[in-house]
Z-matrix of the N, CA and C atoms (Angstrom, degrees):
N
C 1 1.446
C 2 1.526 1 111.49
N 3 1.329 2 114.83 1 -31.78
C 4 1.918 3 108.37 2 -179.67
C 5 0.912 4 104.13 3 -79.99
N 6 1.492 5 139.35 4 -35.16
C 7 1.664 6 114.91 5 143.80
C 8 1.729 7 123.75 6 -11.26
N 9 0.848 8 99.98 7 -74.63
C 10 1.591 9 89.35 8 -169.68
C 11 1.803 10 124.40 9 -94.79
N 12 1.292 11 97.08 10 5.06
C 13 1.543 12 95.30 11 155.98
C 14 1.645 13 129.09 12 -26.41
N 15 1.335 14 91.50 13 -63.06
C 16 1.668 15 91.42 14 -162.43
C 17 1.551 16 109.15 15 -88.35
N 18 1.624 17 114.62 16 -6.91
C 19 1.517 18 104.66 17 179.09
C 20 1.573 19 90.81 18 -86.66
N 21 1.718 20 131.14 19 -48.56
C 22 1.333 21 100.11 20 -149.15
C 23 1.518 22 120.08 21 -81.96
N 24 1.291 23 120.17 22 1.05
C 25 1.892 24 98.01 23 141.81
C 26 1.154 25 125.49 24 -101.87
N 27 1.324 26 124.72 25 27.84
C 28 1.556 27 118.74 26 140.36
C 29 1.856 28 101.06 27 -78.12
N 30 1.129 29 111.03 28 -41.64
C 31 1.920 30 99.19 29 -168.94
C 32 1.696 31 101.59 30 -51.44
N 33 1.945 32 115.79 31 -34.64
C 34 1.331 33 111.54 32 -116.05
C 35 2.377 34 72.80 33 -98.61
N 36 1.302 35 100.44 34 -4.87
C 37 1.374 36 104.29 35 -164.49
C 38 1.617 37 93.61 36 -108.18
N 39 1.019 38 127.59 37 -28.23
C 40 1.545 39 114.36 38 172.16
C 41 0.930 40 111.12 39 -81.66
N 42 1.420 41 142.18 40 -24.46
C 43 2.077 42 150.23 41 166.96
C 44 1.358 43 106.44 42 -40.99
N 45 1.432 44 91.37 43 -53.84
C 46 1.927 45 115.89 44 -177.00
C 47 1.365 46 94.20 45 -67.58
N 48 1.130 47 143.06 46 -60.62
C 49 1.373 48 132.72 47 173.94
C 50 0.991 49 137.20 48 -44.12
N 51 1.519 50 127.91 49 -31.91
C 52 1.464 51 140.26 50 -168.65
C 53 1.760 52 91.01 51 -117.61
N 54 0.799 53 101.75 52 -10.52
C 55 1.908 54 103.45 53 159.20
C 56 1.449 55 117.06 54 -63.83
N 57 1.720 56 93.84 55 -60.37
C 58 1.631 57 110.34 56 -166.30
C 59 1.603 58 101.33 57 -64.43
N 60 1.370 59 115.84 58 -45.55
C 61 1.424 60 139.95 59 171.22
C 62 1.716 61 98.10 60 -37.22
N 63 0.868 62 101.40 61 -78.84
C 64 1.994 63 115.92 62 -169.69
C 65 1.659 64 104.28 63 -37.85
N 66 1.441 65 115.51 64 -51.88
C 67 1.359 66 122.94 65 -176.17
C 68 1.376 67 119.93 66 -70.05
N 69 2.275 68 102.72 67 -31.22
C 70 1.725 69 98.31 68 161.01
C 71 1.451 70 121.86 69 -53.14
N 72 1.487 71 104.07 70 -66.79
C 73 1.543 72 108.52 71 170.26
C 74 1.326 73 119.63 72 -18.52
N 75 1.492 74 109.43 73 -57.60
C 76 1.868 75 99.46 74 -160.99
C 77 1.288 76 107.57 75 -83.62
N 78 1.509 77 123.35 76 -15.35
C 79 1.082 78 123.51 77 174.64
C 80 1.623 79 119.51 78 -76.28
N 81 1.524 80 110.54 79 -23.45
C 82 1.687 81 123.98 80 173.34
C 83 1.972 82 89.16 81 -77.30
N 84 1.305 83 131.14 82 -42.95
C 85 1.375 84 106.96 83 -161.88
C 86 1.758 85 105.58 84 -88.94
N 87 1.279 86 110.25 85 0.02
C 88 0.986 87 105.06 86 161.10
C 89 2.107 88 128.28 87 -80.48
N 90 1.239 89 92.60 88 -31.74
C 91 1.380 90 106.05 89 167.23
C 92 1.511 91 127.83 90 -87.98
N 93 1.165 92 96.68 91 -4.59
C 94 1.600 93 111.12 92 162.98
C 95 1.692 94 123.55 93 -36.28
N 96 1.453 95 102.17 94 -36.27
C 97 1.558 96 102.72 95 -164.44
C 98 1.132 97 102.60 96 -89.58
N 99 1.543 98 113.52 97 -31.82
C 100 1.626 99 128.26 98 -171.98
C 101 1.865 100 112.82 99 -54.71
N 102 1.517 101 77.72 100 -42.56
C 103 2.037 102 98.74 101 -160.28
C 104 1.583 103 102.03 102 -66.95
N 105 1.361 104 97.07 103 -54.62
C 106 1.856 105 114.35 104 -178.40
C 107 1.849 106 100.01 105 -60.01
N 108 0.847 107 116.59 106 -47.26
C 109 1.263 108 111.17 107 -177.56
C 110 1.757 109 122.30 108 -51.53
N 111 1.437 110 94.66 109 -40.41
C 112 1.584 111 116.53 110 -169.73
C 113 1.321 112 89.62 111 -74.17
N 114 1.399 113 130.71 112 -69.41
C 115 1.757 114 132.29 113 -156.99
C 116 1.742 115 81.62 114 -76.20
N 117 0.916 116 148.67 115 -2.01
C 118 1.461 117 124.98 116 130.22
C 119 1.128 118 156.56 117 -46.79
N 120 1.839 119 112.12 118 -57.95
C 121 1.136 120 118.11 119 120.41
C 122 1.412 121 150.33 120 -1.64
N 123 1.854 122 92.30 121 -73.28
C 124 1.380 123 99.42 122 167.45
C 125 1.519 124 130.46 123 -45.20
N 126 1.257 125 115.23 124 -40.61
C 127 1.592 126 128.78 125 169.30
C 128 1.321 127 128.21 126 -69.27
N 129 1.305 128 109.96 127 -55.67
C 130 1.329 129 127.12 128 175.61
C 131 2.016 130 112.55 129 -65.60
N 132 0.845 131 127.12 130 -40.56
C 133 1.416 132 97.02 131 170.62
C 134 1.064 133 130.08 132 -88.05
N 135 1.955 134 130.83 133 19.24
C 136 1.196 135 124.04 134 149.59
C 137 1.559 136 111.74 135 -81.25
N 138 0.909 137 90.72 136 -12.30
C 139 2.165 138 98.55 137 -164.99
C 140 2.340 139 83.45 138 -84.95
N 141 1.345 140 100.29 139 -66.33
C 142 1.452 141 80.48 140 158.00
C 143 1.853 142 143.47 141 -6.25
N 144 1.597 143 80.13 142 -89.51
C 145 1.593 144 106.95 143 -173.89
C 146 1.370 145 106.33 144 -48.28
N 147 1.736 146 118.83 145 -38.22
C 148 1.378 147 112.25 146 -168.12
C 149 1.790 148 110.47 147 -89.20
N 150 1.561 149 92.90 148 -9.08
C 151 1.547 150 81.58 149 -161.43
C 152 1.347 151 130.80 150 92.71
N 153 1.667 152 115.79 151 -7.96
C 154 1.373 153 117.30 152 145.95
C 155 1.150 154 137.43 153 -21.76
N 156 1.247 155 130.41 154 -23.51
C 157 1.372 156 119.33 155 -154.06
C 158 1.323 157 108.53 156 -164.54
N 159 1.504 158 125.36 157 127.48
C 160 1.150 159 121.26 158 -168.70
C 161 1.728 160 121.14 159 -90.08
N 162 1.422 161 166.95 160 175.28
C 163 1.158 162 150.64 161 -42.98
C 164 1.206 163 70.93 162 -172.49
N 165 1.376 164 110.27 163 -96.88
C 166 2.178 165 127.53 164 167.37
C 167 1.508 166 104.97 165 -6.25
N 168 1.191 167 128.90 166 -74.16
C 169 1.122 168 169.79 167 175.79
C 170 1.855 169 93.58 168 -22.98
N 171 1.625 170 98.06 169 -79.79
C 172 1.426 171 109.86 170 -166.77
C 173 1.426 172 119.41 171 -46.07
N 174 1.913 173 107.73 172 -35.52
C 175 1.060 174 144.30 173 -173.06
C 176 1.431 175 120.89 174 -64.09
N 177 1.038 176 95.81 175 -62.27
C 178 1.666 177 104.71 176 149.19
C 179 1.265 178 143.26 177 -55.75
N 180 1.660 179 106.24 178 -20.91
C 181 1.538 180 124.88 179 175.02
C 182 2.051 181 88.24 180 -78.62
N 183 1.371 182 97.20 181 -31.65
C 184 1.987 183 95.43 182 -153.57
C 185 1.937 184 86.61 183 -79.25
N 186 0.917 185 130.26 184 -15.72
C 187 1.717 186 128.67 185 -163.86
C 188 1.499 187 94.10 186 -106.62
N 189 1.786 188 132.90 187 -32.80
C 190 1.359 189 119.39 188 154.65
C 191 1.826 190 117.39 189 -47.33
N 192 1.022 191 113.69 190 -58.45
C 193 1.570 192 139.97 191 -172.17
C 194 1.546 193 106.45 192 -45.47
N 195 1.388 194 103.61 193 -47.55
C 196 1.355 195 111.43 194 174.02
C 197 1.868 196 119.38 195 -66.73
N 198 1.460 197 91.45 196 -65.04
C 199 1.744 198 85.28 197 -178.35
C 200 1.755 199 126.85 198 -58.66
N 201 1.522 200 91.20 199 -14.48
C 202 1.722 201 104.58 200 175.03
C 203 1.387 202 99.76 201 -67.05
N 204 1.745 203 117.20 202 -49.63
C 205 1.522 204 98.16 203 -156.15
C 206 1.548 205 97.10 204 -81.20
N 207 1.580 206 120.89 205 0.12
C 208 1.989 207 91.46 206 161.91
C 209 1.433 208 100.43 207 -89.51
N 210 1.202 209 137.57 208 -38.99
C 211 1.483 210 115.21 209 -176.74
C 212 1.398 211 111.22 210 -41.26
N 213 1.560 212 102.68 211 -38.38
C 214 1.710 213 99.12 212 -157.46
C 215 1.813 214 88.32 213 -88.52
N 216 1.105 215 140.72 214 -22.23
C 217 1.445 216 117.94 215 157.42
C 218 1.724 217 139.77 216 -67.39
N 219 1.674 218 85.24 217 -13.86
C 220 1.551 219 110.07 218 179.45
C 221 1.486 220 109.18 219 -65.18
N 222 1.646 221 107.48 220 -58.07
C 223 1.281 222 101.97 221 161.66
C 224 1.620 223 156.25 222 -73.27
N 225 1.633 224 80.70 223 -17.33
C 226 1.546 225 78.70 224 153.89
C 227 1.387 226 134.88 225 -56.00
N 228 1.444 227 94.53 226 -62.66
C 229 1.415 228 115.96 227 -171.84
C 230 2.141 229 90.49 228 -53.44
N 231 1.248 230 162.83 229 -54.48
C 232 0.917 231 163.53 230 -71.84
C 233 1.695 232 72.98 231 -150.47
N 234 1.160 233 139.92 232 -58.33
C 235 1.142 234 151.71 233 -165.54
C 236 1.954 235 104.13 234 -56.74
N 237 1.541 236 94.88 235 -55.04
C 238 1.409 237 108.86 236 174.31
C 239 1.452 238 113.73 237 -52.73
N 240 1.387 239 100.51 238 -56.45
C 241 1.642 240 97.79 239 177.12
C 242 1.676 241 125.53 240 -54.71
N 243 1.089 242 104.65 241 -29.53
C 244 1.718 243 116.25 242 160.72
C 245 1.385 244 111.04 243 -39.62
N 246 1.564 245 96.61 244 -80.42
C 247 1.622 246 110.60 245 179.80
C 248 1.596 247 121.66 246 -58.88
N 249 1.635 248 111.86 247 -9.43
C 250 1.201 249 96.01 248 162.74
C 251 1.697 250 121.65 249 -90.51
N 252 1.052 251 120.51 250 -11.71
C 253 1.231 252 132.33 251 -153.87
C 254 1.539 253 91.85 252 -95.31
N 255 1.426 254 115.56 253 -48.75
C 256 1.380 255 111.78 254 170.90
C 257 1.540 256 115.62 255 -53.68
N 258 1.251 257 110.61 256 -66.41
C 259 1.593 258 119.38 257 -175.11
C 260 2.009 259 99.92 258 -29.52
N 261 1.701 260 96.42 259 -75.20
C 262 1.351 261 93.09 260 164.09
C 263 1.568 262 139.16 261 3.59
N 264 1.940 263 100.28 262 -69.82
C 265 0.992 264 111.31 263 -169.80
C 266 1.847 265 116.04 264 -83.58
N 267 1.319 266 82.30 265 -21.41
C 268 2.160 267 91.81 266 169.81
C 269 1.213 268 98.42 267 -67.57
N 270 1.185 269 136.54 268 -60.38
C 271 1.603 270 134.45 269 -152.11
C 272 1.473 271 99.78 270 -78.67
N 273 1.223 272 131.28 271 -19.37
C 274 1.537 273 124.32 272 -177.60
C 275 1.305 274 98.83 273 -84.93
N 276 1.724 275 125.86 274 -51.10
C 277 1.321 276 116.47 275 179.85
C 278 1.577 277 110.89 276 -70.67
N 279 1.715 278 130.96 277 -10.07
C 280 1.098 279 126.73 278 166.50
C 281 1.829 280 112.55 279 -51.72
N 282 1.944 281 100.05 280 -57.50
C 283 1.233 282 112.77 281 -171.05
C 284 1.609 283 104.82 282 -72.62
N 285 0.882 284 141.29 283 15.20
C 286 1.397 285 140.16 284 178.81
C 287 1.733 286 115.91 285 -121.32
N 288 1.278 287 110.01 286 -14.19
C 289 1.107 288 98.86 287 177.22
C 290 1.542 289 126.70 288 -104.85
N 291 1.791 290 90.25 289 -12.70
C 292 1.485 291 131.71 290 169.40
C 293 1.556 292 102.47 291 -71.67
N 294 1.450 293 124.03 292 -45.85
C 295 1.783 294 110.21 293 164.00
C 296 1.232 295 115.74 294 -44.71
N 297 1.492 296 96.19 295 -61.05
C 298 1.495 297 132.62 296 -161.58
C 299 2.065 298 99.43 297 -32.42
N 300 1.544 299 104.13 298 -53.29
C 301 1.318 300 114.03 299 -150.86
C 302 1.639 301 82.20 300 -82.54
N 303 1.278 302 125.71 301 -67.80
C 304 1.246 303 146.14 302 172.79
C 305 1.882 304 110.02 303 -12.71
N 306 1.232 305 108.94 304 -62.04
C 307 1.774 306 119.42 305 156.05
C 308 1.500 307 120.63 306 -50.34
N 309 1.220 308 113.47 307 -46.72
C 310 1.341 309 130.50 308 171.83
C 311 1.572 310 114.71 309 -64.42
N 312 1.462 311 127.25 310 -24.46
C 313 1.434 312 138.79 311 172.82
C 314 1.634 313 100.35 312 -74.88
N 315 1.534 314 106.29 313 -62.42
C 316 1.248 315 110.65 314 -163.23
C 317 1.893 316 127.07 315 -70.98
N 318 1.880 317 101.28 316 -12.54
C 319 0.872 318 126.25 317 178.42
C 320 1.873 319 110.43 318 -59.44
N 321 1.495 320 83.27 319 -53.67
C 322 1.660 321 116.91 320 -176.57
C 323 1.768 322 105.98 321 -55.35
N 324 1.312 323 111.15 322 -52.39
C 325 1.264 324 115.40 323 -179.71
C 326 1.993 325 119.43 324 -55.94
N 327 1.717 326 85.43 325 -55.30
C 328 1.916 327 88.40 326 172.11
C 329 1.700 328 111.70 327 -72.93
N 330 1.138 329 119.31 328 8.89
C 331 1.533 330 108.61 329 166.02
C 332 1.229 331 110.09 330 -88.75
């Protein structure tokens, strides 16, 4: 069991990490459309106001804007799945090494 003292709250704190991580992600690819939209905005109504830019033009800026914010939700979300798969794999080697030691206590006791 003093074997694994000092790794299993490092496992039990990186799970929690790539947890907290997983839920940023989906929460950034969820706001993806919002954000892209706004720094869209942001550009487009001086190009507007002055008359920069013609109709066709704008339209095409608004159909760029769009397919960016699924790429840019694509990867989020793609990002999340990382961090879940990791987290996953901390908390399984958390719960396994936590038997692991746990058998190894009880082993000790019936000898």
């Amino acid at each position: 069991m003093a074997k694994f003292q000092g790794i299993l709250p490092a496992l039990a704190a990186l799970a929690i990490i790539h947890a907290l991580a997983m839920i940023w992600c989906i929460r950034g690819g969820m706001d993806a459309a919002n954000s892209d939209r706004l720094a869209f905005q942001a550009v487009a109504q001086p190009l507007r106001a002055s008359d920069g830019i013609t109709s066709s033009a704008m339209d095409t800026l608004e159909q760029n804007v769009v397919k960016r914010s699924v790429i840019h939700a694509g990867v989020m979300y793609s990002y999340a799945a990382v961090h879940a798969v990791t987290a996953i794999g901390f908390a399984a080697a958390f719960i396994a090494l936590r038997r692991k030691s746990r058998d190894s206590i009880s082993a000790v006791q019936r000898a």
